[in-house]
C-alpha positions in Angstrom: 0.0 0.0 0.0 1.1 3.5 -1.0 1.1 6.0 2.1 0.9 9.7 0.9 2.4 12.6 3.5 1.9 15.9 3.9 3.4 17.9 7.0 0.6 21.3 7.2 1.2 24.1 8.7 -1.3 23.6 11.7 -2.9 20.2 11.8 1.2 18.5 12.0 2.0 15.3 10.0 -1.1 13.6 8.0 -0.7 10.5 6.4 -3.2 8.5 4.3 -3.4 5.1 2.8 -6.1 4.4 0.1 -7.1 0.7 0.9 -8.7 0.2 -1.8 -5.6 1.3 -4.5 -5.5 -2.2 -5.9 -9.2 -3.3 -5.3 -9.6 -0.2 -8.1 -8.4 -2.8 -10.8 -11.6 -4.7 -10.5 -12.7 -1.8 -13.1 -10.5 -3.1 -15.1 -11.4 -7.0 -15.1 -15.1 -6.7 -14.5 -15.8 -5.9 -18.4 -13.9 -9.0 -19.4 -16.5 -11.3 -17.0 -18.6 -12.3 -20.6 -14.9 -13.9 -21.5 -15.1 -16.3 -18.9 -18.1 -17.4 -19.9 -17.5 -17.6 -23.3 -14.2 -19.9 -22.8 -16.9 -22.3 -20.7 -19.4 -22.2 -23.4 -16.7 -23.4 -26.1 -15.2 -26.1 -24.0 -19.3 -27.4 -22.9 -21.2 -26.1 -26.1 -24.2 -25.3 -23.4 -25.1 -21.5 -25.0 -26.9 -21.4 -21.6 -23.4 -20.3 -19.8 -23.2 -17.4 -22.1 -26.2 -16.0 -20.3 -24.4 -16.3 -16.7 -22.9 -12.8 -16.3 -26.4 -11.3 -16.3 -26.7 -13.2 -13.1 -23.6 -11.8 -12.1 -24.3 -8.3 -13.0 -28.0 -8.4 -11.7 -28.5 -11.1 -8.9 -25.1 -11.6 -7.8 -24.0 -7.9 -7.3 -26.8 -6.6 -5.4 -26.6 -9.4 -2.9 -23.1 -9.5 -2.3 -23.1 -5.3 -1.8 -25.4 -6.1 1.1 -23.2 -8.6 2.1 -19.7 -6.2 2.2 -21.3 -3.1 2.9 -20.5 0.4 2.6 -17.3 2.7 2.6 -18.3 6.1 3.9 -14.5 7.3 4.8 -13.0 10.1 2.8 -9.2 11.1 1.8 -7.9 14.1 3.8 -9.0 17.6 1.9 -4.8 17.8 2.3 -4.0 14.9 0.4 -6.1 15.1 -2.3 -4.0 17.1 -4.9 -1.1 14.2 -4.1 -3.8 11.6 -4.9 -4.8 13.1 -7.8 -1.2 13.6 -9.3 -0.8 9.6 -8.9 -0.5 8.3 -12.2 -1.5 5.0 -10.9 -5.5 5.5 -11.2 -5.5 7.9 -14.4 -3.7 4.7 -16.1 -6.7 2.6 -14.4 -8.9 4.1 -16.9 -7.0 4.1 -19.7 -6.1 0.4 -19.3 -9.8 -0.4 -19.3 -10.5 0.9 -22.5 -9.3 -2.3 -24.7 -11.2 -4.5 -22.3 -14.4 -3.0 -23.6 -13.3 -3.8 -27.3 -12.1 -7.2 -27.2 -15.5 -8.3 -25.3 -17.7 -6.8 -28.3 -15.2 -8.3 -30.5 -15.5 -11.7 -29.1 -19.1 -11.7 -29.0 -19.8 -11.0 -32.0 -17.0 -13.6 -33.1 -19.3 -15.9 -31.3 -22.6 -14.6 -33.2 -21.2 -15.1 -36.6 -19.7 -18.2 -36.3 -21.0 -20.7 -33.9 -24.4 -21.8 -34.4 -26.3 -19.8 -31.3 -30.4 -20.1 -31.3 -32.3 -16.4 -32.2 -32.8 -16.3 -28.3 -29.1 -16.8 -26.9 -28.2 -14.1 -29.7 -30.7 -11.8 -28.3 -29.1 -12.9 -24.9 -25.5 -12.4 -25.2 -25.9 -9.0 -27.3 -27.5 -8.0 -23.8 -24.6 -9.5 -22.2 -22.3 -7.7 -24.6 -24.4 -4.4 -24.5 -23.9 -4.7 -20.4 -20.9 -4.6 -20.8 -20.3 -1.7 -22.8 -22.5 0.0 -20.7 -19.3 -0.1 -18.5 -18.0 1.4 -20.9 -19.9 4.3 -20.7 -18.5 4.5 -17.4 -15.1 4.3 -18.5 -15.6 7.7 -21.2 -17.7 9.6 -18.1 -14.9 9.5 -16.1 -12.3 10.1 -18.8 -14.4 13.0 -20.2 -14.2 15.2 -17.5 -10.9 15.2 -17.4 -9.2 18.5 -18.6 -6.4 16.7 -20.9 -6.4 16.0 -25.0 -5.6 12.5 -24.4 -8.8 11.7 -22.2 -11.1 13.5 -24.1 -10.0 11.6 -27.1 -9.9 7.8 -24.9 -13.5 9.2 -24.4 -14.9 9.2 -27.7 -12.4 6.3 -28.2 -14.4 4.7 -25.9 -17.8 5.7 -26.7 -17.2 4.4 -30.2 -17.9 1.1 -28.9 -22.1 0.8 -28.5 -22.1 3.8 -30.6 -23.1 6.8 -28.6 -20.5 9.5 -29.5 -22.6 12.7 -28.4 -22.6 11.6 -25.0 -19.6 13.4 -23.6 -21.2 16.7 -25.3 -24.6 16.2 -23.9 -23.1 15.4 -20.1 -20.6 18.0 -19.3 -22.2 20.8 -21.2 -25.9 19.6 -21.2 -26.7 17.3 -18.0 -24.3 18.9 -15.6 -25.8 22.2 -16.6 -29.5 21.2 -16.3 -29.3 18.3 -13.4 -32.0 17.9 -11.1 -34.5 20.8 -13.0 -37.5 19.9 -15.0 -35.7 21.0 -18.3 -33.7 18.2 -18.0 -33.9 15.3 -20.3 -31.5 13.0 -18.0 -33.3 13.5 -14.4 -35.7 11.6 -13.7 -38.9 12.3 -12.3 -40.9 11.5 -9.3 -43.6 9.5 -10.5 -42.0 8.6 -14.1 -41.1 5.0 -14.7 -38.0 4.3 -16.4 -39.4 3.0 -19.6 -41.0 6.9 -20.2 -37.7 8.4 -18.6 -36.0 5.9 -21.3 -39.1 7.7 -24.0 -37.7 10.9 -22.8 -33.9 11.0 -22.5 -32.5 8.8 -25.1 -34.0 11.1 -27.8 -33.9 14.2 -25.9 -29.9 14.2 -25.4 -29.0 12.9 -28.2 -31.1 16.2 -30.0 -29.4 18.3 -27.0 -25.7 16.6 -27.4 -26.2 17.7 -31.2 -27.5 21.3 -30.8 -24.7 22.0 -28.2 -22.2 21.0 -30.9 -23.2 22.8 -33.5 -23.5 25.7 -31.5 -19.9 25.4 -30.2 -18.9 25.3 -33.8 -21.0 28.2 -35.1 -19.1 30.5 -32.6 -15.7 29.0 -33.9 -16.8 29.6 -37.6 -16.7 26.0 -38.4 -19.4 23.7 -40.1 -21.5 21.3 -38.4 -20.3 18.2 -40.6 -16.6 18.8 -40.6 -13.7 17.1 -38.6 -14.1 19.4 -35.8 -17.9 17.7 -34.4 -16.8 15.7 -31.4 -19.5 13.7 -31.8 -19.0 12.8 -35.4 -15.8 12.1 -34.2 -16.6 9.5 -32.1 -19.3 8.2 -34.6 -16.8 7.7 -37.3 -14.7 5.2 -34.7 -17.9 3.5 -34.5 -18.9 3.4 -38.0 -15.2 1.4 -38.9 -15.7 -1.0 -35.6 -19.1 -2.0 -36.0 -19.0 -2.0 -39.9 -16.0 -4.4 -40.1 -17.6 -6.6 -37.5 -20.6 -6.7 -40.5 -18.1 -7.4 -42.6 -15.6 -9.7 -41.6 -18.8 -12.3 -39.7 -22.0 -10.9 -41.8 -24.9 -10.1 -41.6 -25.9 -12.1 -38.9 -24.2 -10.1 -36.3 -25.9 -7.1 -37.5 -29.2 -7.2 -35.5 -26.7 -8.5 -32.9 -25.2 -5.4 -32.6 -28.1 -3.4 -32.6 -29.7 -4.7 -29.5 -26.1 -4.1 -28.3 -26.0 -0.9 -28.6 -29.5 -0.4 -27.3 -28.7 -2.2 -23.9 -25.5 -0.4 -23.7 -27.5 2.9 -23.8 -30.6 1.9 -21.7 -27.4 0.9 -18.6 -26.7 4.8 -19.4 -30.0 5.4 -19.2 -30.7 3.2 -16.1 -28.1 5.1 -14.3 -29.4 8.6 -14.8 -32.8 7.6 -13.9 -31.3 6.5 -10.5 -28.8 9.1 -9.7 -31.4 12.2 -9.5 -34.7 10.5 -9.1 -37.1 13.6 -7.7 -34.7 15.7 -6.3 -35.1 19.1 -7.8 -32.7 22.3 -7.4 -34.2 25.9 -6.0 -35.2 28.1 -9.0 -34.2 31.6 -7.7 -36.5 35.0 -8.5 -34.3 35.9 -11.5 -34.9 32.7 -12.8 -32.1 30.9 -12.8 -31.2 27.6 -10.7 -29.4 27.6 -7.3 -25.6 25.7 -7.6 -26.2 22.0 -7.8 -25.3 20.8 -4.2 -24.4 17.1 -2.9 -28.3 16.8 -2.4 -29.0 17.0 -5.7 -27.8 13.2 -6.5 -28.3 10.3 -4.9 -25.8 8.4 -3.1 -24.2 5.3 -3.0 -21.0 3.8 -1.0 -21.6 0.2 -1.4 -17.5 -1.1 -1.8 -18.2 -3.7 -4.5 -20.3 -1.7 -7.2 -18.1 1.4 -6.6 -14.8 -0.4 -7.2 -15.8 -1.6 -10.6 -17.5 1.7 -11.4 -14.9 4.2 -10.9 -16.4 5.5 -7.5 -19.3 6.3 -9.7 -21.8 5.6 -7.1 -20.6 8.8 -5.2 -22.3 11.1 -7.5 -23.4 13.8 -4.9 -19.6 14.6 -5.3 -19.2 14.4 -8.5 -22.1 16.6 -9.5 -20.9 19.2 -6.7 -17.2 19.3 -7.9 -17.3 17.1 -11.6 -13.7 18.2 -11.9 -12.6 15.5 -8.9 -11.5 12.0 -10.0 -12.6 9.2 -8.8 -10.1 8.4 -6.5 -10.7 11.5 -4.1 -14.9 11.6 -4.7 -16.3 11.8 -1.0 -19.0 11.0 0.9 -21.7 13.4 2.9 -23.3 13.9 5.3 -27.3 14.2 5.0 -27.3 13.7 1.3 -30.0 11.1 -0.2 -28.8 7.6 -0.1 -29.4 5.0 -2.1 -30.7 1.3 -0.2 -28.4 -0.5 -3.0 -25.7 -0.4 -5.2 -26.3 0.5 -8.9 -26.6 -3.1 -10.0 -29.3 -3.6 -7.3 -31.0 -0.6 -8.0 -31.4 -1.2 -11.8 -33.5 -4.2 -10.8 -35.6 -2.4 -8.6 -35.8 0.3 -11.2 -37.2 -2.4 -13.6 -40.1 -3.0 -11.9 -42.2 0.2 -11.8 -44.5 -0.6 -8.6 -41.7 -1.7 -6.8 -39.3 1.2 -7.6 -42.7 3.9 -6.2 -42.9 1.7 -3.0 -39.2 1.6 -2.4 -38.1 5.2 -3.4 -40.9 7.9 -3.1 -41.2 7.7 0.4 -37.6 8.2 0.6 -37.9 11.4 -1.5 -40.5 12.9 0.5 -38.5 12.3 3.8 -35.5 13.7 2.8 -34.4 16.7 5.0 -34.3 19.5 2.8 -37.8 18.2 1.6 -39.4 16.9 4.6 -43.0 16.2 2.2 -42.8 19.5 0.9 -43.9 18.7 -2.7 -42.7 22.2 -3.9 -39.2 20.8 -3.6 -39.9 17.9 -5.4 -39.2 17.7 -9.4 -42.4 15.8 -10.3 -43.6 13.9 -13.7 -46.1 16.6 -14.9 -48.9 13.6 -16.3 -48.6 12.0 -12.7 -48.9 16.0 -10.6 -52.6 15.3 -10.0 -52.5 11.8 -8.5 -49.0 12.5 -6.1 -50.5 15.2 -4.7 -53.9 13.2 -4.2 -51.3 10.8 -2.4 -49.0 12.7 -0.9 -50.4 15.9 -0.9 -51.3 15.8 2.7 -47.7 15.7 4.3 -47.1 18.7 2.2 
């Protein structure tokens, strides 16, 4: 373990060890879980193996993040510049970028030439889109970063399921708009996910595109030249998933599609969790109060933040987006999550199960305390929340 130092002025000597420096390469193995699987399948020929990592991903996880529990210590305030310097996590995240190719790669290697029935198709392009989801991860955390190299392993990395713009639309877009009825990326209280999903996959991808072109206009430039970030990206996609048509056929096209799909609907799944209801103060001159830890919820579960780049502490990240993950900390009084991501997708699945589990936790958060006024609210279910809850208000 690495022990960083600093001797300040006032508080004396303070030391901190991260204990969790080498538990962060599970970010870097968890995409490659479908290869396992895979190697199994080809040794058995039972295509019922390949489906195994969505048990992982969506039975196993949530139990075992019960099971371990959460992490709610934080680096010093003093330390943090040193941890941020360490090249040790930045090449984390670049390391993990091939991971997410080779997996789509040898999926589709297993589409187009072993003889799979429609359904395990359907199957391990979910598997395959899961993990690129992951991927999405991967390009969040890279994108944020100030450099030219990790903007570009972002787009890099968003080439895979094909959803270039979404660099664009987050920093400049989501991180603008978070937690406010004009957003296309927060859910709210009282929308399911499948009409969140009806809402945001369109309406960033429409944002993403009208922030680019308006970044251009200012710089003179064309819409449709070299400079669009997002066509950038797009064109990485267009020689990936086109030579994957081409080299195994046409058979892995639809493959790839429902790929890409599931790979944006984890996205998608993760925004509707991460700002569910929570809505930020609209001042008298109309603009928004600073987003604040309170404005996302929470996670600190060990195991589902150590293969998502600490992603689960997203009050911190939305509050400062400029920290890495290494140095993201917890709060105090901030909403909280009952389960990791992985468990919370489930839950999220399930519409009258996600109401039961997370409304009343809305409504009893402190700075809302059932007043309805403070919550962002689906507009075609207004009438019936206030029927329900109208009374605590």
């Amino acid at each position: 373990m690495k022990t960083y130092s600093l001797n300040h002025p006032t508080k004396g000597l303070i030391n901190y060890t991260d204990k969790k420096r080498y538990l962060w390469l599970s970010s870097i193995f968890y995409p490659l879980v479908p290869l396992v699987f895979i190697y199994y399948y080809l040794q058995t020929g039972n295509e019922v193996i390949l489906a195994l990592p969505l048990t992982i991903g969506y039975v196993i996880f949530p139990l075992l993040d019960w099971a371990i529990g959460s992490d709610s210590s934080n680096p010093p305030e003093e330390i943090v510049p040193q941890l941020e310097e360490d090249k040790f996590y930045r090449l984390l995240t670049y390391a993990t970028i091939p991971m997410h190719y080779i997996v789509l790669v040898a999926c589709t290697w297993v589409v187009g030439t072993q003889a799979l029935s429609p359904i395990m198709v359907i199957v391990l392009a979910i598997v395959a889109g899961g993990a690129s989801g992951i991927g999405i991860n991967t390009a969040h955390e890279l994108g944020h970063k100030n450099t030219t190299i990790e903007n570009w392993l972002a787009k890099i990395t968003l080439a895979v399921p094909g959803y270039g713009h979404f660099c664009v639309e987050h920093n400049r877009g989501h991180h603008v708009r978070v937690s406010t009825p004009e957003d296309f990326a927060s859910s709210r209280l009282g929308e399911s996910i499948y009409a969140f999903a009806l809402r945001e996959i369109p309406g960033t991808a429409k944002r993403g595109w009208q922030l680019e072109r308006e970044r251009l206009a200012k710089l003179g430039r064309s819409t449709w030249s070299i400079h669009n970030e997002i066509l950038q990206s797009y064109a990485i996609s267009a020689v990936l998933q086109g030579s994957l048509v081409a080299y195994f056929g046409w058979i892995t096209l639809p493959f790839l599609l429902i790929h890409n799909f599931w790979a944006w609907f984890q996205l998608t799944s993760a925004n509707y969790i991460e700002h569910y209801g929570l809505l930020r103060e609209k001042k008298a001159n109309g603009n928004y109060e600073r987003c604040k830890p309170h404005h996302s919820w929470n996670a600190n579960y060990v195991l589902s933040n150590i293969v998502l780049f600490h992603l689960e502490r997203h009050s911190d990240h939305h509050a400062y987006p400029a920290r890495r993950y290494q140095s993201l900390r917890n709060f105090d009084d901030i909403p909280e999550l009952p389960n990791g991501y992985f468990g919370m997708y489930v839950v999220a699945y399930f519409p009258w199960l996600w109401y039961k589990v997370m409304d009343k936790r809305v409504l009893e958060l402190p700075h809302i305390q059932g007043d309805l006024s403070k919550v962002n609210i689906c507009p075609k279910k207004r009438e019936q929340i206030m029927a329900k809850y109208g009374a605590t208000a």
